[in-house]
C-alpha positions as protocol buffer text, in pm:
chain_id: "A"
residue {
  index: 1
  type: UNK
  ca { x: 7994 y: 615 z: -515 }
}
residue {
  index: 2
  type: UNK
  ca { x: 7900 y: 551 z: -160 }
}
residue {
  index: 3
  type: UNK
  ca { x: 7686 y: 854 z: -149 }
}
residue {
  index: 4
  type: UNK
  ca { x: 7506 y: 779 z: -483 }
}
residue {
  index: 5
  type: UNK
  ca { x: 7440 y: 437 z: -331 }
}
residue {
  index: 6
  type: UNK
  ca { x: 7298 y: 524 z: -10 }
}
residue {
  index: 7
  type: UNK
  ca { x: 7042 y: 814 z: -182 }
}
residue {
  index: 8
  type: UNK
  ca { x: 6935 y: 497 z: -437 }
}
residue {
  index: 9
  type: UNK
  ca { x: 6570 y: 441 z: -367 }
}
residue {
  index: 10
  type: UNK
  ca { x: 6449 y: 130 z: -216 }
}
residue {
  index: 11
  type: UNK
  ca { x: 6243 y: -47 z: -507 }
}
residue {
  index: 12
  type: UNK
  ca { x: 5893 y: -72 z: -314 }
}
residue {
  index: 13
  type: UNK
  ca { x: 5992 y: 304 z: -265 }
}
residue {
  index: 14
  type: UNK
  ca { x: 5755 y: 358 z: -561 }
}
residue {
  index: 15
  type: UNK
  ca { x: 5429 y: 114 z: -443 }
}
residue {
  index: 16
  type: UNK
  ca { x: 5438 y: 295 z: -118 }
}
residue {
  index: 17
  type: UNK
  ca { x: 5393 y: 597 z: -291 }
}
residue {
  index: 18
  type: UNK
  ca { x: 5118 y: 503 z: -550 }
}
residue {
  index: 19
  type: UNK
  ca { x: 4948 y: 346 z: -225 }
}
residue {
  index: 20
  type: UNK
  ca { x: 4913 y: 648 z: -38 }
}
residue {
  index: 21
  type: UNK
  ca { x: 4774 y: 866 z: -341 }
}
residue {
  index: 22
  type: UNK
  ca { x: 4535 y: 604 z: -361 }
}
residue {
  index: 23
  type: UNK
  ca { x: 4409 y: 598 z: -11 }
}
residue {
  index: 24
  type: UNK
  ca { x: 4433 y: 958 z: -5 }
}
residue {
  index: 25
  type: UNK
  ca { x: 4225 y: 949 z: -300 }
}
residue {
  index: 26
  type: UNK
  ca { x: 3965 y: 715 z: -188 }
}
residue {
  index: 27
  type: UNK
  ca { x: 3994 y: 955 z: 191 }
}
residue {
  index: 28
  type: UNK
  ca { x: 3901 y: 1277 z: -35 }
}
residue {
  index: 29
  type: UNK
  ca { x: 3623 y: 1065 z: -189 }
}
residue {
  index: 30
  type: UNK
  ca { x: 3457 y: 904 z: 149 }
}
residue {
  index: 31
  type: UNK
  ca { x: 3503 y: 1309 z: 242 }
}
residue {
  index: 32
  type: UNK
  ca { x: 3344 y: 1458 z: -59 }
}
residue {
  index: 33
  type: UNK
  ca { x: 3080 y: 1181 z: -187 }
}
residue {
  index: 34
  type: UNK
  ca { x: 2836 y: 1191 z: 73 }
}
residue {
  index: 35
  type: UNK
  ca { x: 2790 y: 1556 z: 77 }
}
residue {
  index: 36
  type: UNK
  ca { x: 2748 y: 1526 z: -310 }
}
residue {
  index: 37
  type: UNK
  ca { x: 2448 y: 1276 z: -264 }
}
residue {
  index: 38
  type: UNK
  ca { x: 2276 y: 1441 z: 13 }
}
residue {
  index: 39
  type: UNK
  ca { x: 2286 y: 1778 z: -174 }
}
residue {
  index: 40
  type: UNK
  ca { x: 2136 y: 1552 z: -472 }
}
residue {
  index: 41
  type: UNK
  ca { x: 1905 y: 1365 z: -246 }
}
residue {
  index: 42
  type: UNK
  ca { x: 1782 y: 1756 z: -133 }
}
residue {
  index: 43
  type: UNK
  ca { x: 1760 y: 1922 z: -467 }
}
residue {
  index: 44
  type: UNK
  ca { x: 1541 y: 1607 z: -583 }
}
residue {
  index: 45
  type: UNK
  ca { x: 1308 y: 1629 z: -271 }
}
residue {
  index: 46
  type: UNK
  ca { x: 1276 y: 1984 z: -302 }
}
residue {
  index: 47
  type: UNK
  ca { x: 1199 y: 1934 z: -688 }
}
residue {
  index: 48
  type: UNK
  ca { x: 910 y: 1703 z: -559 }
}
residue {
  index: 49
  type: UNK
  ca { x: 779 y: 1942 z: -354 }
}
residue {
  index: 50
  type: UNK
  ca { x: 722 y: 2197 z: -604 }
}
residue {
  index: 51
  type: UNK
  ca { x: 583 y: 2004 z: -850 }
}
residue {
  index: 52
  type: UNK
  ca { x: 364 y: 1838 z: -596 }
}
residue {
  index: 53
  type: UNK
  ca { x: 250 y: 2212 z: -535 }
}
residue {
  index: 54
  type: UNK
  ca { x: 161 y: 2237 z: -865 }
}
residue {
  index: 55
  type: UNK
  ca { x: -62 y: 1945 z: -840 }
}
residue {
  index: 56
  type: UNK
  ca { x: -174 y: 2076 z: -503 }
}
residue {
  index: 57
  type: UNK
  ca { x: -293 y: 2412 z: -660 }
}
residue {
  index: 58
  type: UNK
  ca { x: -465 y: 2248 z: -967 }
}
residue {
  index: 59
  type: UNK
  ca { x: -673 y: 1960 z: -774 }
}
residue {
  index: 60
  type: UNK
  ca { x: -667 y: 2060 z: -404 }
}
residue {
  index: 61
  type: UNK
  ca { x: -666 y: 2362 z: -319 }
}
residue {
  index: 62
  type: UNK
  ca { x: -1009 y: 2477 z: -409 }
}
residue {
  index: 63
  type: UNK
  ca { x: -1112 y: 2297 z: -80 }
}
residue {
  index: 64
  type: UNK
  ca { x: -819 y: 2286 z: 107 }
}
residue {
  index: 65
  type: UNK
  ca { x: -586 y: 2646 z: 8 }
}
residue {
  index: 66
  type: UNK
  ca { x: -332 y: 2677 z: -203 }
}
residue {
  index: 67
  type: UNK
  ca { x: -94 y: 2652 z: 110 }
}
residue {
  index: 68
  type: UNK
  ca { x: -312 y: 2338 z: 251 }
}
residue {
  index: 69
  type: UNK
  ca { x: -402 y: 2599 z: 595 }
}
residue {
  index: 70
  type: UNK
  ca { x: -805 y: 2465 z: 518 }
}
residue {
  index: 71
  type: UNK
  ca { x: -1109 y: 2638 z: 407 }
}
residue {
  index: 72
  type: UNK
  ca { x: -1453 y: 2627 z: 487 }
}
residue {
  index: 73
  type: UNK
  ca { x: -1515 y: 2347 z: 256 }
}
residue {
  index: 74
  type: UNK
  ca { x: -1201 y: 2156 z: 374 }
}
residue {
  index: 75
  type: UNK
  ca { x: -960 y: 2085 z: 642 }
}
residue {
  index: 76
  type: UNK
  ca { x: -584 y: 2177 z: 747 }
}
residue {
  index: 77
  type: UNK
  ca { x: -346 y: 1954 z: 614 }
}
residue {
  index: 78
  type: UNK
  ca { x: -62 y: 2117 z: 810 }
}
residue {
  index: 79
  type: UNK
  ca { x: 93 y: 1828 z: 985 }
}
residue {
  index: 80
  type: UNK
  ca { x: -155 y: 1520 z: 833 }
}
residue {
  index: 81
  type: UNK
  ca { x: 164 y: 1379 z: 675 }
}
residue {
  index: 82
  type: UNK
  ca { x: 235 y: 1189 z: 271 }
}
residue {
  index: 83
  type: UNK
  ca { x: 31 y: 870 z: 433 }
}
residue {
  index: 84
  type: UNK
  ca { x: -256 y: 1060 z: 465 }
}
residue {
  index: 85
  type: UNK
  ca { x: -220 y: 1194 z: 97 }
}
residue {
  index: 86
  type: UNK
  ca { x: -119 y: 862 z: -16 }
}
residue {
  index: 87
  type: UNK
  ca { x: -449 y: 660 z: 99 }
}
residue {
  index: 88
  type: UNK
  ca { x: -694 y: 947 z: 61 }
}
residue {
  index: 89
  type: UNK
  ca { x: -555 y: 1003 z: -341 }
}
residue {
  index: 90
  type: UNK
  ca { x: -456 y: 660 z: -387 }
}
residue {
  index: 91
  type: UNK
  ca { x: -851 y: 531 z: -294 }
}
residue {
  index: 92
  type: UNK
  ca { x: -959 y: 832 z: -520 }
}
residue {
  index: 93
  type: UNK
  ca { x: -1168 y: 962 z: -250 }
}
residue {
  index: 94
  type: UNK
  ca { x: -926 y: 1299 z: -332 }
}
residue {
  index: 95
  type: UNK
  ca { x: -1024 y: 1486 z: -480 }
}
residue {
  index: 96
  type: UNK
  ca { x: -1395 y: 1475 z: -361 }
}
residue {
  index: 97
  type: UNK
  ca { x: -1644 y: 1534 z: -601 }
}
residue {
  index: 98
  type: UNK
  ca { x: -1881 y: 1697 z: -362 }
}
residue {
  index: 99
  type: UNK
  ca { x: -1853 y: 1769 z: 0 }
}
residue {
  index: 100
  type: UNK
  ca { x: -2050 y: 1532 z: 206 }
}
residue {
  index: 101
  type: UNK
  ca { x: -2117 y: 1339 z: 502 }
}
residue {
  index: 102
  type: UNK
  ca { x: -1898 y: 1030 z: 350 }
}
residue {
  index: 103
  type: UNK
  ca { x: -1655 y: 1091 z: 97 }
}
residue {
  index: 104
  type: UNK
  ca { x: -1652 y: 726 z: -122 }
}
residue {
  index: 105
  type: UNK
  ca { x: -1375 y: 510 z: -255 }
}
residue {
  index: 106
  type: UNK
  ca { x: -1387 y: 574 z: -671 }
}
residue {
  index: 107
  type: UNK
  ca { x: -1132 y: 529 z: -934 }
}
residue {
  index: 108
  type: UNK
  ca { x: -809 y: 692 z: -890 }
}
residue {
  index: 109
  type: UNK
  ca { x: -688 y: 942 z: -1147 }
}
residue {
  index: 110
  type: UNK
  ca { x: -357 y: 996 z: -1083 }
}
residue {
  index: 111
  type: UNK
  ca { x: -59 y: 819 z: -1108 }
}
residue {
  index: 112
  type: UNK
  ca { x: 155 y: 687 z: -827 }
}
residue {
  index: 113
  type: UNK
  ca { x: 445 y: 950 z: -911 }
}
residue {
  index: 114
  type: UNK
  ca { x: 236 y: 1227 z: -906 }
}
residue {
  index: 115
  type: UNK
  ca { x: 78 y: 1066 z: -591 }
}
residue {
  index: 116
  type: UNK
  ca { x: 436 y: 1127 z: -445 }
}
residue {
  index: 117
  type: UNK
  ca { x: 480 y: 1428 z: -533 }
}
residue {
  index: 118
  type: UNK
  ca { x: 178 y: 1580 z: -352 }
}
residue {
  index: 119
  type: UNK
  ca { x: 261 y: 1350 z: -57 }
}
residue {
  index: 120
  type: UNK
  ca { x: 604 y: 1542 z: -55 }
}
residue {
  index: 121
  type: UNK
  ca { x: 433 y: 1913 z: -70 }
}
residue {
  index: 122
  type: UNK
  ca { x: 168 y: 1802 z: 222 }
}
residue {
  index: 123
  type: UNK
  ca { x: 418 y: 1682 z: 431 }
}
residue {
  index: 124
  type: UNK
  ca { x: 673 y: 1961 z: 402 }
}
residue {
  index: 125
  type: UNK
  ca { x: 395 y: 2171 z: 547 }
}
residue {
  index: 126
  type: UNK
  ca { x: 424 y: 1970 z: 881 }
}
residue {
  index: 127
  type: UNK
  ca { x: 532 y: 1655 z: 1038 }
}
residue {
  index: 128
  type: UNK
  ca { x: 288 y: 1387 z: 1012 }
}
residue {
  index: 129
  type: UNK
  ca { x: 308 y: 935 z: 972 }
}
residue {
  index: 130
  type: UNK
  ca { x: 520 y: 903 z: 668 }
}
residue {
  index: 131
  type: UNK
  ca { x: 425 y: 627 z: 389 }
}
residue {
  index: 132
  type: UNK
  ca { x: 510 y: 286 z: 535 }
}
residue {
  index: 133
  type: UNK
  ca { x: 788 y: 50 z: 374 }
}
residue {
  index: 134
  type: UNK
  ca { x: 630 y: -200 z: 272 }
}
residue {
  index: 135
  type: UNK
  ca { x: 813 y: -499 z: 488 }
}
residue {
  index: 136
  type: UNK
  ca { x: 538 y: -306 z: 765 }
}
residue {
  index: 137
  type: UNK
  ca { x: 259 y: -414 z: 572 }
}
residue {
  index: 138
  type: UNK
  ca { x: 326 y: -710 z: 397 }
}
residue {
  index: 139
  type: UNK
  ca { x: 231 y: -1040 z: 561 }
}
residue {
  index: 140
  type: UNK
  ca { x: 462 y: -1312 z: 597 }
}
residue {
  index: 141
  type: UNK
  ca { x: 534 y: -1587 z: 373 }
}
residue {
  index: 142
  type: UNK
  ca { x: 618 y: -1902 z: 604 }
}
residue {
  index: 143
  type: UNK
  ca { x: 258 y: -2041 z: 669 }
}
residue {
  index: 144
  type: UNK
  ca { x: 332 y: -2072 z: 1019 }
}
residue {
  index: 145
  type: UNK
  ca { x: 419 y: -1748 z: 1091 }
}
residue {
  index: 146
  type: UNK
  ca { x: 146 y: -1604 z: 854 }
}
residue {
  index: 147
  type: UNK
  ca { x: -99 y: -1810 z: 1069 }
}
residue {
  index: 148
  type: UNK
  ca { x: 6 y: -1674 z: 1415 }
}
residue {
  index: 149
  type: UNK
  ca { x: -30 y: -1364 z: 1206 }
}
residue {
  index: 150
  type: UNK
  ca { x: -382 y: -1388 z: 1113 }
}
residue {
  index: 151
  type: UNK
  ca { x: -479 y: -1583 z: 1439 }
}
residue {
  index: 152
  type: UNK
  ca { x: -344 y: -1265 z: 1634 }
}
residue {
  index: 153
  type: UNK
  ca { x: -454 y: -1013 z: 1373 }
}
residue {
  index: 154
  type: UNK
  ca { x: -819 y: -1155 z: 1401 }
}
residue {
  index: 155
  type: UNK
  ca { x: -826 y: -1055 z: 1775 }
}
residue {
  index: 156
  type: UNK
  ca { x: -697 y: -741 z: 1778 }
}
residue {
  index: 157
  type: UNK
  ca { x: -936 y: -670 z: 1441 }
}
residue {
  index: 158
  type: UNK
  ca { x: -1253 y: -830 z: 1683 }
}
residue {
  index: 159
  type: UNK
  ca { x: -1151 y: -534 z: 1954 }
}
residue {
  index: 160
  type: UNK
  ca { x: -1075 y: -239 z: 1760 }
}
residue {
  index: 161
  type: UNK
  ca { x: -1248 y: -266 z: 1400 }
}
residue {
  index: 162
  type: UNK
  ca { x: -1560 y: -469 z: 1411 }
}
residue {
  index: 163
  type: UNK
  ca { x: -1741 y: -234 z: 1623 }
}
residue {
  index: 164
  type: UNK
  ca { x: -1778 y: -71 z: 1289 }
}
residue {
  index: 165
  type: UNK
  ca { x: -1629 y: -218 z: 993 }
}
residue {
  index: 166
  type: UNK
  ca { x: -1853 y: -558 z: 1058 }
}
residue {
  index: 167
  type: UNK
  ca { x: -1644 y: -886 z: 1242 }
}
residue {
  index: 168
  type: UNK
  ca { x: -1575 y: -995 z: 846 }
}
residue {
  index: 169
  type: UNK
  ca { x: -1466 y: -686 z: 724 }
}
residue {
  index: 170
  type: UNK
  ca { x: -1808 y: -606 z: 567 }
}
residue {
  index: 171
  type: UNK
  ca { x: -1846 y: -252 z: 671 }
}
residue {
  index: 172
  type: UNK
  ca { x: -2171 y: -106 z: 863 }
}
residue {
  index: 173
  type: UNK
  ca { x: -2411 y: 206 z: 863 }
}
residue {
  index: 174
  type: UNK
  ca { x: -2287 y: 473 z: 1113 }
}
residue {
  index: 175
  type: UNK
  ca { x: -2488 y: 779 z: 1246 }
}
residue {
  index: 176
  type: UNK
  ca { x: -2589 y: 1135 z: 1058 }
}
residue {
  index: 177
  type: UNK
  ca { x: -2538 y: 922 z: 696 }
}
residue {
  index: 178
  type: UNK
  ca { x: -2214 y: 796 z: 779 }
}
residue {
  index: 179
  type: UNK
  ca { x: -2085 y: 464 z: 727 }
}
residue {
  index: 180
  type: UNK
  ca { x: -1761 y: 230 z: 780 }
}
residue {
  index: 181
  type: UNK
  ca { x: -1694 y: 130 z: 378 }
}
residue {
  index: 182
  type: UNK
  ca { x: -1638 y: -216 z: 358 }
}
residue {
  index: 183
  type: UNK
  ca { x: -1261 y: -362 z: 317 }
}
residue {
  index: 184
  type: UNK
  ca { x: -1286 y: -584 z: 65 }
}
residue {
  index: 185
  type: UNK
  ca { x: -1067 y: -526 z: -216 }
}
residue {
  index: 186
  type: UNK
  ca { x: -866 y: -238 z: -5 }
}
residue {
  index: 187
  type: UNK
  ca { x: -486 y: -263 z: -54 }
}
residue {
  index: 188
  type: UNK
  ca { x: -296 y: -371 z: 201 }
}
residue {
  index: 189
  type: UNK
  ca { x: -99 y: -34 z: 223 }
}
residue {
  index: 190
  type: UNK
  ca { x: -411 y: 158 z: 238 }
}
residue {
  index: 191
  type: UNK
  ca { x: -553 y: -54 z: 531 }
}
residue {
  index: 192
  type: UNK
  ca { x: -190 y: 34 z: 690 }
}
residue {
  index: 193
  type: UNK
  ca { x: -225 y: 432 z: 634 }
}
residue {
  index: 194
  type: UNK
  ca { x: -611 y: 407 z: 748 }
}
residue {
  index: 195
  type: UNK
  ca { x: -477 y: 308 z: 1076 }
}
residue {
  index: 196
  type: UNK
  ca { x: -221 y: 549 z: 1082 }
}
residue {
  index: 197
  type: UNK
  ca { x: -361 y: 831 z: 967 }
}
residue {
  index: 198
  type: UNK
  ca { x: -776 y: 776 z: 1092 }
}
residue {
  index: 199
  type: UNK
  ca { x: -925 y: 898 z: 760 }
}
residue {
  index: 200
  type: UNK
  ca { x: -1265 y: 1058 z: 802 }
}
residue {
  index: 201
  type: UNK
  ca { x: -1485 y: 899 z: 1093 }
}
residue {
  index: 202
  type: UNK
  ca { x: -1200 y: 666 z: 1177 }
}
residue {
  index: 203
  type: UNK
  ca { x: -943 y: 697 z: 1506 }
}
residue {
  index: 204
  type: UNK
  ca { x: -589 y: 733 z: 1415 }
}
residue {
  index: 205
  type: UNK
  ca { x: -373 y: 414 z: 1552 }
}
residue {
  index: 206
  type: UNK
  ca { x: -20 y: 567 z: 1591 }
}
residue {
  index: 207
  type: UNK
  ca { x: 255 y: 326 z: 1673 }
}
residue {
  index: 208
  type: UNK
  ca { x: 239 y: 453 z: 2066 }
}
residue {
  index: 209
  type: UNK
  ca { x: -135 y: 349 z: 2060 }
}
residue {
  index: 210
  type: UNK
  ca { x: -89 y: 11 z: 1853 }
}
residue {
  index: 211
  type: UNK
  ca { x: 278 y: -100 z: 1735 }
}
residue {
  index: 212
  type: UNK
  ca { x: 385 y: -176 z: 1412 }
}
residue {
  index: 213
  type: UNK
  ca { x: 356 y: -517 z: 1462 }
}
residue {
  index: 214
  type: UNK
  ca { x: 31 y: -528 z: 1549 }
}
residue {
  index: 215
  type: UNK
  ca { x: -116 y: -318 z: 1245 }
}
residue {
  index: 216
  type: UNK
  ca { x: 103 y: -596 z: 1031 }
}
residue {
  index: 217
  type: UNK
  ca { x: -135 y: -887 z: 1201 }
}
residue {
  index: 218
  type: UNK
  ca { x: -396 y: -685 z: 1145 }
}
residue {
  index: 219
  type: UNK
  ca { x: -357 y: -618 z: 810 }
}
residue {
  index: 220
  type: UNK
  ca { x: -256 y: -996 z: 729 }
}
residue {
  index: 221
  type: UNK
  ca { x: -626 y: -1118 z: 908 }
}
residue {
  index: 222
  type: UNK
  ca { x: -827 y: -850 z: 671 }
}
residue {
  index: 223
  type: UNK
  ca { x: -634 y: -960 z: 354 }
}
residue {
  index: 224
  type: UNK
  ca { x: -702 y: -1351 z: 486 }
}
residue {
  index: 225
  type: UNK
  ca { x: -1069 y: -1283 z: 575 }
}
residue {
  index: 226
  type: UNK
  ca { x: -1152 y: -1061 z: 265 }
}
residue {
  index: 227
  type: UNK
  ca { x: -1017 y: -1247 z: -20 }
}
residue {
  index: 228
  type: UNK
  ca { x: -1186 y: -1432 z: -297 }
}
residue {
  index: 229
  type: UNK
  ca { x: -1172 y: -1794 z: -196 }
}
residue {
  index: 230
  type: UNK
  ca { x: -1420 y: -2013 z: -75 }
}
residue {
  index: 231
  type: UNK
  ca { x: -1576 y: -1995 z: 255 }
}
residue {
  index: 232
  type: UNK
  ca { x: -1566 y: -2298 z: 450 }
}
residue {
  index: 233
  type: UNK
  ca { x: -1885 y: -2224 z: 585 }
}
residue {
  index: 234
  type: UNK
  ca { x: -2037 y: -2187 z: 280 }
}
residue {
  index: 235
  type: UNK
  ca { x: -2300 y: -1881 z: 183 }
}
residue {
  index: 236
  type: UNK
  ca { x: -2190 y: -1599 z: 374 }
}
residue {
  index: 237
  type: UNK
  ca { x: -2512 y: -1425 z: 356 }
}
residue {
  index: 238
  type: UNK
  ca { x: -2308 y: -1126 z: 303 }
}
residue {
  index: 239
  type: UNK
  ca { x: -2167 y: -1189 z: 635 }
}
residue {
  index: 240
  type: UNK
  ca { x: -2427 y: -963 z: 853 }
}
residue {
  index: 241
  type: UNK
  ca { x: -2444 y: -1173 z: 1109 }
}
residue {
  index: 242
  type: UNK
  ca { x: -2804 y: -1245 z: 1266 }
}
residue {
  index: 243
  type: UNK
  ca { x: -2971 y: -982 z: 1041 }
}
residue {
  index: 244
  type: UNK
  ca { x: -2947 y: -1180 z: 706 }
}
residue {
  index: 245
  type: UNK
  ca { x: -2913 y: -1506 z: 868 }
}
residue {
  index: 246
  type: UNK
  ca { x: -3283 y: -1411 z: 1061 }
}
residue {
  index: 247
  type: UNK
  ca { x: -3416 y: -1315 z: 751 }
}
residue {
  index: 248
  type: UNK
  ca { x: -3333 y: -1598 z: 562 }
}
residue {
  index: 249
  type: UNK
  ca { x: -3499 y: -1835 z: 798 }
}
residue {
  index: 250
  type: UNK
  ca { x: -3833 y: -1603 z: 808 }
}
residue {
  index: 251
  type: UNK
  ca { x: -3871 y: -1616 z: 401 }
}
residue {
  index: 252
  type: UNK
  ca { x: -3681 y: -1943 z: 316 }
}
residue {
  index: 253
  type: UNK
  ca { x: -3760 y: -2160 z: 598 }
}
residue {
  index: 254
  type: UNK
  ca { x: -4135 y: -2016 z: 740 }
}
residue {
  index: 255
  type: UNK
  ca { x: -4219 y: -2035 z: 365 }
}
residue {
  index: 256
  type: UNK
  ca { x: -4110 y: -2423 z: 290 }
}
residue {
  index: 257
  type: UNK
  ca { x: -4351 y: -2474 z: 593 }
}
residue {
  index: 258
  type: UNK
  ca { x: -4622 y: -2296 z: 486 }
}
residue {
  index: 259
  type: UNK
  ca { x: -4587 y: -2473 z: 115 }
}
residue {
  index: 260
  type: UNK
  ca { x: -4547 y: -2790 z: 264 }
}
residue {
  index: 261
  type: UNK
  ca { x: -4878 y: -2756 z: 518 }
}
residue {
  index: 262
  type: UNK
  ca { x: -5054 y: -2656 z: 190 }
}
residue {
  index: 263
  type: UNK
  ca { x: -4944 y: -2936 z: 4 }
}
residue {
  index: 264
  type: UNK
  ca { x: -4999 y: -3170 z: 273 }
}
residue {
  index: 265
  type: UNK
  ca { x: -5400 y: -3059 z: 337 }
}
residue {
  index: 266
  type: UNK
  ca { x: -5441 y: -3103 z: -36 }
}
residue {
  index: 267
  type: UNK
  ca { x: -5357 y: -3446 z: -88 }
}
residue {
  index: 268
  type: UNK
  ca { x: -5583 y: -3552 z: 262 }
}
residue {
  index: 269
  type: UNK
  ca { x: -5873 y: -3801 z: 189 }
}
residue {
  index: 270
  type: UNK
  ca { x: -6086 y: -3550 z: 329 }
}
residue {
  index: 271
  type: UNK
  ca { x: -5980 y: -3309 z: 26 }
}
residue {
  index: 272
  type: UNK
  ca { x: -5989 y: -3619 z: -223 }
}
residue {
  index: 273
  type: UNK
  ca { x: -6349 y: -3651 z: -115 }
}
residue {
  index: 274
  type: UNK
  ca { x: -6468 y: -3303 z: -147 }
}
């Protein structure tokens, strides 16, 4: 009886026992799991990337190869990265309708998802500034901080931009029929990738050459400056600068003279009398 009584099993004996198959469990699971989702993560990228070649092939590649190495009519697009595809397709200046010295911003016809999907195939061909989140681009919500945002975005905007794109955003004429479009209207994650990327006659601002941060300011002063509500300093003039505001005083104001000199020699007693 002793010996029955000393093999009896203590009665937590049991919950020990479930407890370990349950941590051994969950072990075999933290093991197992992740290697499960990055094999589905990979098989859904790679997925992408072939049906973003498709795309490629049907609207691209007559310009730019079927493996994006350029043509004579377009550029490599080894290492120009899914930012690059992103703002170029998502502005629907891809595809071009003709080559040119300036390719426009025009209705986009594809969708965001198949946007993607090219993005993927172009930037498995090299590395090259990925799309941004879009905490980089989005300006922030606490007036103060937005304000220091747009104060310090309007400075570094006055230095690098408005050389060409106009002080307000406006755009300008370039050389050989080029131009700097005007920003109005332009998405905030498409002003981001411009930077990044330098589309067409603009420099590329990679995050060694101007941080994160600073493209963020940026971005918040040409959303502020560019949006639709009132000016405080009333007509804008389409906000040219000297040009317009010249020209308005040569025809509006040189004109009231002249009408009022006229008006004023007619109704002389000299002119009553004759």
């Amino acid at each position: 009886m002793k010996k029955l009584s000393a093999r009896r099993r203590h009665p937590l004996a049991a919950l020990v026992v479930l407890l370990l198959a349950l941590a051994a469990t969950g072990g075999l699971y933290a093991a197992f799991a992740p290697a499960e989702k990055a094999q589905a993560d990979t098989a859904a990228q790679s997925l992408a990337i072939d049906e973003g070649k498709k795309l490629f092939a049907v609207g691209c590649s007559s310009c730019h190869g079927l493996d994006g190495q350029g043509t004579s009519d377009g550029p490599s697009l080894v290492g120009v990265g899914a930012a690059a595809v992103d703002f170029q397709v998502g502005t629907g200046r891809m595809p071009a309708q003709q080559p040119g010295a300036q390719i426009p911003r025009k209705p986009n016809i594809y969708s965001q998802a198949d946007i993607d999907k090219m993005a993927a195939f172009v930037a498995s061909l090299g590395p090259g500034p990925e799309v941004p989140k879009e905490e980089a681009y989005t300006p922030s919500n606490d007036p103060a901080a937005a304000t220091e945002e747009i104060s310090r975005g309007g400075e570094l905007f006055r230095t690098n931009c408005a050389q060409c794109h106009n002080f307000a955003g406006q755009g300008g004429a370039l050389t050989n029929g080029k131009y700097a479009p005007s920003l109005e209207g332009v998405s905030e994650k498409h002003i981001y990738e411009a930077m990044q990327t330098g589309p067409q006659n603009m420099p590329s601002f990679p995050d060694t050459t101007m941080p994160e941060e600073q493209k963020k300011q940026i971005v918040a002063f040409v959303r502020h400056t560019t949006n639709d509500e009132p000016n405080p300093g009333g007509l804008t003039l389409g906000s040219l600068g000297p040009v317009t505001e010249g020209l308005f005083g040569w025809i509006f104001g040189l004109g009231t003279l002249i009408v009022v000199a006229i008006w004023v020699a007619a109704h002389t007693t000299k002119a009553k009398k004759s």
